[in-house]
N, C-alpha and C positions, 0 to 999 in steps of 0.2 A: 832066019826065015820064019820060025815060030810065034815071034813079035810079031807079024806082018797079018794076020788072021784075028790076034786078039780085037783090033781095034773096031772091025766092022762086028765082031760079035758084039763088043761092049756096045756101041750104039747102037745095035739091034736090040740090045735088051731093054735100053734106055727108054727108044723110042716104044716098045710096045708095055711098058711100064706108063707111060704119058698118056697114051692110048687107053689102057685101063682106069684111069684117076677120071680125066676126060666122062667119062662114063659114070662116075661115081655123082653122087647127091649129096649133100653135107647138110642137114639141116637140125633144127634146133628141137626138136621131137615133138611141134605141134603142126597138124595139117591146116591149111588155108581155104581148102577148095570148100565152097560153100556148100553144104547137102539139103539144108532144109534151113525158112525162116521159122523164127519160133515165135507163138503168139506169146501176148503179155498183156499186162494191164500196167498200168500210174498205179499209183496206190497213194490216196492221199495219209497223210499223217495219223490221221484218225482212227485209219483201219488198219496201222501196223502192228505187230505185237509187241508187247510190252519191252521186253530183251533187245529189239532193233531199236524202237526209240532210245533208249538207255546210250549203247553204242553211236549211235547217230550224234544225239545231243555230245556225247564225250567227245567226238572226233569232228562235229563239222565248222569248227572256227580255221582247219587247215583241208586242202584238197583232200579227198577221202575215195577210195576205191575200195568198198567190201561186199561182202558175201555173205548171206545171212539162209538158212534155211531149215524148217521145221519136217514134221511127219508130212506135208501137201505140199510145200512150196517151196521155191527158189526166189528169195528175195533178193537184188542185185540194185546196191546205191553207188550214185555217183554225184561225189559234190566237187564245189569246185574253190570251198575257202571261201573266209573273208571278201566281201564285196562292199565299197564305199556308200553305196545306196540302194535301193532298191529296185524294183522295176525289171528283174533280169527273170529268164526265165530257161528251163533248159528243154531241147530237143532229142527225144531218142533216135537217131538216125538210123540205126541199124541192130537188131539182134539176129543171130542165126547159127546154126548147129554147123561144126563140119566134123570131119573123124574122129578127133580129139580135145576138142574144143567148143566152149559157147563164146564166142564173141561181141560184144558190145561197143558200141560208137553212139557215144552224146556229144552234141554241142552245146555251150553254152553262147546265149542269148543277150546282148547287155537292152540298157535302156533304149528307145531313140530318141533322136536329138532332139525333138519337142514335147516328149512326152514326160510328164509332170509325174517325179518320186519322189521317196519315202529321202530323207538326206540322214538317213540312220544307217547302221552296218547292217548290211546285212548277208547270210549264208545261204548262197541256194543251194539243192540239191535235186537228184530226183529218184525214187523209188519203183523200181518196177518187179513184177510178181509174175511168174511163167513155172510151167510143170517142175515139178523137183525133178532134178537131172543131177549124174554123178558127175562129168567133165568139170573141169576147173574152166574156170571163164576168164575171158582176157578182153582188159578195158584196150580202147585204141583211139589214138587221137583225134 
């Protein structure tokens, strides 16, 4: 008769163990929810510091996601590698703060189909300059 008890206890526990998890959130320790957009600037070539070009030139023959930042700024590049010719160009689609995170979203741009390019290699990239901020940023396709 003692057997006879056990069984609905066990699935009672089971069930409100399922019930608990159910409730629970599993994520990866960076928040999504968007709090603010952040302004920014291009920055062309010319006006980046000397330490960023360095880097840049080392790493932009392969896709490239870095982070560069001095005493005033958050420099944030995104290249995309080697390209067969010219003519490409990239899009910032998106920067914005959320709890834990800066966000970033470029597209790259290619030629169009009648528009007359460079038939060299070439690496695009594009530099953008927004408030120094402590979060880690995170590129997104």
């Amino acid at each position: 008769m003692k057997k006879i008890w056990r069984m609905p206890v066990i699935g009672l526990v089971l069930l409100c163990g399922l019930l608990l998890a159910a409730g629970c959130e599993i994520t990866d320790g960076t928040k999504t929810d968007r709090q603010s957009d952040l302004e920014f600037t291009v920055v062309e070539e010319a006006d980046l510091p000397e330490e960023l070009k360095t880097l840049i030139e080392e790493k932009k023959k392969e896709p490239m996601k870095l982070t560069y930042s001095n005493s005033e700024y958050l420099y944030i590049v995104a290249g995309y590698g080697e390209q067969r010719s010219g003519g490409y160009s990239i899009s910032v689609d998106e920067l914005y703060l959320t709890e834990n995170a800066i966000y970033i979203k470029t597209t790259l741009i290619g030629p169009g189909a009648d528009e007359k390019v460079t038939q060299a290699a070439t690496w695009p990239y594009v530099v953008v300059k927004t408030e120094l901020r402590e979060e880690p940023v995170v590129f997104e396709n």
